[in-house]
Structure formats: C-alpha cells, structure tokens
C-alpha positions as CSV (number, residue, x, y, z in Angstrom):
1,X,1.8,41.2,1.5
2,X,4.3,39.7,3.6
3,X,7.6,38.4,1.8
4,X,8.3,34.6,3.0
5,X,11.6,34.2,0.8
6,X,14.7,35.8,2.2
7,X,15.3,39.0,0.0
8,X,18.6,39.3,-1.7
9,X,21.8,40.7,-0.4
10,X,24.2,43.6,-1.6
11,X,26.4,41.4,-2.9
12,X,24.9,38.9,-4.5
13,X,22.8,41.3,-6.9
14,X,26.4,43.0,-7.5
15,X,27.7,39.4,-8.5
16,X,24.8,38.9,-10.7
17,X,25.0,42.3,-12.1
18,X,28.8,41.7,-12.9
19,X,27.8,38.2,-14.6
20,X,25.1,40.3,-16.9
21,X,27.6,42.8,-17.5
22,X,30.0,40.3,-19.0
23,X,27.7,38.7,-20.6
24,X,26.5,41.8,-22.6
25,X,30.4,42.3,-22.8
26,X,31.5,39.1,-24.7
27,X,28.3,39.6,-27.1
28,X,29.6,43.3,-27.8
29,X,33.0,41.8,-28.9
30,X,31.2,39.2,-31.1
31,X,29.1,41.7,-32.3
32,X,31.7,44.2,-33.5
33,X,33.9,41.6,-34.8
34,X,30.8,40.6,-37.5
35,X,29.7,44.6,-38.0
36,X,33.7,44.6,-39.1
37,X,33.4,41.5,-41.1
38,X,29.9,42.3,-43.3
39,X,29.0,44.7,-46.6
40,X,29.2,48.2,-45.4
41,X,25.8,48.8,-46.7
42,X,24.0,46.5,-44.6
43,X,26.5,47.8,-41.2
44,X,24.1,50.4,-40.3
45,X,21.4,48.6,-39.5
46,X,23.3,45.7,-38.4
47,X,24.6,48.4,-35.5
48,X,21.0,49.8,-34.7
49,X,19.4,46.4,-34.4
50,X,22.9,45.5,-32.7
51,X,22.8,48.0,-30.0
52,X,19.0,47.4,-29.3
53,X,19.5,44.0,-28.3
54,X,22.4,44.6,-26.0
55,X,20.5,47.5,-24.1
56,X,16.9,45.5,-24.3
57,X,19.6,42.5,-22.4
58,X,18.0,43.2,-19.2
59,X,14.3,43.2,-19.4
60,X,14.3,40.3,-22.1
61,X,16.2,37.9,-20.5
62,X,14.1,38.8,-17.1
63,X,11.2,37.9,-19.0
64,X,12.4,35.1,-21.0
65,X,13.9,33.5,-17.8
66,X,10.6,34.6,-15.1
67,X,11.7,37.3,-12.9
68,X,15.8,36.4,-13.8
69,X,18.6,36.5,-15.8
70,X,21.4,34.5,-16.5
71,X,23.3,36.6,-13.5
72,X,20.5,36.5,-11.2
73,X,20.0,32.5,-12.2
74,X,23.7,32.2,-11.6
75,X,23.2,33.9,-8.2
76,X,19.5,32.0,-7.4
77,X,18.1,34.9,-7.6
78,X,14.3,36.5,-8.8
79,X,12.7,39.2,-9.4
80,X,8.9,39.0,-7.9
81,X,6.3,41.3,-7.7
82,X,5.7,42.7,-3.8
83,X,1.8,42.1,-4.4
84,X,2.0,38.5,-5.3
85,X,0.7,39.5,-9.0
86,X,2.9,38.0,-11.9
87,X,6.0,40.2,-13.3
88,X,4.9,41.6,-16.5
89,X,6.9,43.1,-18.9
90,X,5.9,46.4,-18.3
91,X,7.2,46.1,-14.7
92,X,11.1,44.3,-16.3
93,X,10.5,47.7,-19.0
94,X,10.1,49.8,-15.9
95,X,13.1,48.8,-14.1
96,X,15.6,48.7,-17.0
97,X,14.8,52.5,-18.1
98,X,15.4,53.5,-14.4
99,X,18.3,51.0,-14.1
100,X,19.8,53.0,-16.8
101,X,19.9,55.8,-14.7
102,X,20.4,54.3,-11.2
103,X,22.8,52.0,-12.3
104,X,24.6,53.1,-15.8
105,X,24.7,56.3,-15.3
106,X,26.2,56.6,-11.4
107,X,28.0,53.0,-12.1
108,X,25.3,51.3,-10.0
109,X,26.3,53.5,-7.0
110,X,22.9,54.9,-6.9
111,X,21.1,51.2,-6.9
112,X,23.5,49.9,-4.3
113,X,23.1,52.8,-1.6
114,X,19.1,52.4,-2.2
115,X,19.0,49.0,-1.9
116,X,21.1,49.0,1.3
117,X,18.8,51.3,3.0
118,X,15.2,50.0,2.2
119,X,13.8,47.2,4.4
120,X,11.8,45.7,1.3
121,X,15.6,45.5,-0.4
122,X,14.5,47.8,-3.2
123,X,16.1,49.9,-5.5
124,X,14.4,53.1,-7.4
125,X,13.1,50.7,-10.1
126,X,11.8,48.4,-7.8
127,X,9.9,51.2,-5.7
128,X,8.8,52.5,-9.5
129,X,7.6,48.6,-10.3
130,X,6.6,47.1,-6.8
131,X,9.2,44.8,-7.2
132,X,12.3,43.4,-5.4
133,X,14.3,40.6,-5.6
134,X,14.6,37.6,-3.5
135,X,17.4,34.3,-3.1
136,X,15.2,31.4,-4.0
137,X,15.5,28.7,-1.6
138,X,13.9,25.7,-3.1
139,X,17.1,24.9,-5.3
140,X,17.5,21.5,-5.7
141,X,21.1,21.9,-3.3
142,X,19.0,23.1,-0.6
143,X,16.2,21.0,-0.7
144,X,18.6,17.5,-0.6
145,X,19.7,19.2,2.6
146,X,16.1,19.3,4.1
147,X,15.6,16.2,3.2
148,X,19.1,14.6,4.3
149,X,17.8,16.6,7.7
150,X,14.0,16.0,8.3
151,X,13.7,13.9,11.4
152,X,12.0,10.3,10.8
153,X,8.7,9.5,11.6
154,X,6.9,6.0,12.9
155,X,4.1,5.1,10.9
156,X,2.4,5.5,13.9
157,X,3.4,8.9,15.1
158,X,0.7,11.1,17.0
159,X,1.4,15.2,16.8
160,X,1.5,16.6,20.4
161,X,0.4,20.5,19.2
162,X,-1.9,21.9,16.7
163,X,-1.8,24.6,13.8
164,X,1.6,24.2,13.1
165,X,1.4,24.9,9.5
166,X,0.7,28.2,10.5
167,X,4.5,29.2,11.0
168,X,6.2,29.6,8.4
169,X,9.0,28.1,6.7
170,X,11.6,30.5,8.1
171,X,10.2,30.5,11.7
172,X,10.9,26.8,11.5
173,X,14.6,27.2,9.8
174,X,15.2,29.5,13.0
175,X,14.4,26.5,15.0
176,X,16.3,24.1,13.4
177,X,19.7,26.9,13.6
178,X,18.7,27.4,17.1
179,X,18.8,23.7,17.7
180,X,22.4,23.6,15.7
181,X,23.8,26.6,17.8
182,X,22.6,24.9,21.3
183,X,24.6,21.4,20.1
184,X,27.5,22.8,18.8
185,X,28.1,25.8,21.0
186,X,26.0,24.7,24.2
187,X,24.3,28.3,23.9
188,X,21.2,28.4,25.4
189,X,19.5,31.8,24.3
190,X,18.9,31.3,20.8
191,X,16.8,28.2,21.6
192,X,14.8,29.8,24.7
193,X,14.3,32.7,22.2
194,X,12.8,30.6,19.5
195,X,10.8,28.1,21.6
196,X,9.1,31.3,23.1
197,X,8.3,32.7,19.2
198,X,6.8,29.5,18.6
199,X,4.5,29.4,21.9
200,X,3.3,33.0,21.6
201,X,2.9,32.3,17.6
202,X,0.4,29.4,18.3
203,X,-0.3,30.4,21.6
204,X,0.9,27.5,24.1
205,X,3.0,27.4,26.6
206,X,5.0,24.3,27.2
207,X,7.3,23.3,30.3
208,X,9.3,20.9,28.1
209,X,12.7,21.7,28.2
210,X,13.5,23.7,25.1
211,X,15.4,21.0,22.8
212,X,12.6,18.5,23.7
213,X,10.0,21.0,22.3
214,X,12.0,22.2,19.5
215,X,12.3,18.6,18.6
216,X,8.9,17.9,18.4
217,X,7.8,20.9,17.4
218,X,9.9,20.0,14.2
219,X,8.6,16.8,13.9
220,X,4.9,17.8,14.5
221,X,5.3,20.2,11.5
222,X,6.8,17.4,9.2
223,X,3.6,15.3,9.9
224,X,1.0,18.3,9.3
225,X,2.7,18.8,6.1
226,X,3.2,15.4,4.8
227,X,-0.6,14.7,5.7
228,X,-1.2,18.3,3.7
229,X,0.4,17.2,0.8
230,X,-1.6,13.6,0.8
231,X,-4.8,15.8,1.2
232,X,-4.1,17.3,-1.7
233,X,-3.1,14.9,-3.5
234,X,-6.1,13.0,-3.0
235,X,-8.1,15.6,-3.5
236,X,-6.8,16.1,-7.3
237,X,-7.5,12.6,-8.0
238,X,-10.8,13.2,-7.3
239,X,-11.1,16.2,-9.4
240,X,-9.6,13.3,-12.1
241,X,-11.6,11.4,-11.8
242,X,-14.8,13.3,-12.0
243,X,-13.9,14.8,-15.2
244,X,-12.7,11.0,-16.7
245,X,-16.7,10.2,-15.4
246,X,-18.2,13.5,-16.7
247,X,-16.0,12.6,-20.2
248,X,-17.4,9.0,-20.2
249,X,-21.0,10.2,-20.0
250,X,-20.5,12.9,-22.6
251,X,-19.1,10.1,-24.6
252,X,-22.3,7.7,-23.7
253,X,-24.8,10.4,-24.4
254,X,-23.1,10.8,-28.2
C-alpha cells in the first residue's frame, strides 16, 4: 500500500513525545501529592492502580484519541496502519511494550536512530505493528489555505485533459510549489520537472509553456473533483431515497 500522507518527521514525534512526557509528568505529581494525602491502608493499591495508568498512558490515549495522543494531536500527528486496516489495540499494546524498551530504556535514542533510517519512518514498534505515523494534512489551517488558493472556475468551464484524478494530492501540491518557486524566484526547473511528472503520469505531452499547463492542469483537477464530489453526492440521495420508498411500502404493506 502506498502511503499518500506525508509521514512524520524526527522532530515532530520528539515534540510530541516531550508533550506526552509532561503530561504523564504533571499527573505523577498530582498523583503522589493524593497517595501522601489518603489512609495508609488504602495507599497500596492507590500506587498499583496509580502506576498502571501512567505506564498504560501511551496505548490508551492512542486508542481513545484514533491512532493519537494528546502530543501527537498537539503535533497533527497519527498513528495508521501500513495496510490500510484500522489500528487496533493490540497493534497501540504492541508498540508501547517495545516503546518501553526502544524508547525508556535507551532514552528514545534507540526509536530516533530507527526512525531516521527507514523509508516507511518506522521505529521497532512500528516494524513489530505495521504501523507508522504520518502529519495529517486536512487540519482545518491547512484546508482554509486550499481553499483561499483554489483557482476560480466559470460556470462554464470545459477541462482540456483527462484522468486527472488519477494524481494524487501531493503530485498536485508539487505543482502548485513549483508554480510558487517559478513566480517568486523566476526558477525554471522545478516547474519543467513537474510538468514532465504530470505528462508521463497521464501520458500526454503538451507544448504549452509550463506555467500555462500547470495552470490548467490545476484547474482541470479542481473541476474533476468538484463534479466527483456532486456524483457522489447525488448518488447518496438516491440510496435515500430508495430506502425512504422501500420504508413507505413496508409501511403500506402493514
């Protein structure tokens, strides 16, 4: 399965980590300040069931929160499964108990040189789980910047090429960047690069000068996806509205 979201750096799982750590931290000194505070009798258990929930931290608040925590939340980031399949809590179990080793034990040296080397951005938990983790990108920040930056289209617009919704959302990111780099830097390359992705990805080949094609070629993929969308759409009313008739005959027939 090919990953489409970008998968996390270095640092931002450190920052996320750190954010978990203090969390865990602060609920440690709350914690000891009530085991001080209660009957001695009942401070023994108070401690066991105390110290379970700060070590089961990890692979509870993954579950509770999908695939984060409040870190990797903090951070916009997720923990998915590589296969597409939905992150269990065997797989969040699986990756805390060798976290604790990869991570507590060598002070997440361990995690950080594995993760740096793997192309999938894994660490040893991840290659135990099939996991990794990924930066969302549909936050609501970045999606009011798509939209601020989505070119216009006449009601009457006609797409010049076909099977655009075959690239993907990154390939059309790198043409909007190469676009930005051209304008702001007058730099050629990164543009000629992309346009020739996009030709050999839908298998064209265009004389238009590389801005013009980029240009449309961003537009033409607005206009297959909005008429996507409205496909669909239509197609769940009509799924509505078969059940609302199928309901009204059951009704009849009673």
């Amino acid at each position: 399965m090919q990953i489409e979201q970008p998968l996390a750096g270095v640092g931002d799982r450190l920052i996320a980590g750190l954010l978990d750590l203090i969390i865990v931290m602060i609920a440690a000194i709350v914690g000891s300040a009530v085991i001080s505070s209660i009957d001695s009798s009942l401070g023994v258990w108070f401690i066991v069931l105390y110290n379970i929930v700060i070590l089961a931290y990890y692979p509870i608040s993954e579950i509770a929160f999908n695939g984060g925590s409040i870190g990797k939340n903090a951070m916009s980031l997720k923990v998915i499964k590589i296969d597409g399949s939905p992150y269990r809590v065997s797989d969040a179990l699986l990756r805390w108990l060798i976290g604790f080793v990869e991570i507590f034990m060598t002070y997440g040296g361990l995690a950080t040189l594995v993760v740096a080397l793997n192309p999938k951005g894994q660490r040893l938990g991840d290659m135990a789980a099939g996991t990794t983790v990924i930066k969302k990108r549909n936050s609501m920040r970045q999606l009011q910047r798509n939209l601020a930056s989505r070119p216009e289209l006449p009601e009457d617009y006609e797409p010049t090429f076909q099977g655009l919704l075959s690239l993907t959302d990154q390939e059309i990111e790198i043409c909007r960047k190469a676009i930005r780099i051209f304008r702001i830097r007058q730099d050629r390359e990164p543009m000629e690069l992309a346009k020739t992705m996009v030709e050999k990805r839908l298998g064209i080949q265009s004389d238009l000068h590389p801005i013009k094609f980029m240009d449309i070629i961003e537009k033409d993929y607005l206009y297959y996806s909005i008429k996507a969308e409205e496909k669909a759409h239509q197609g769940a009313n009509l799924d509505l509205k078969i059940e609302e008739t199928d309901s009204d005959q059951e009704e009849e027939k009673n």
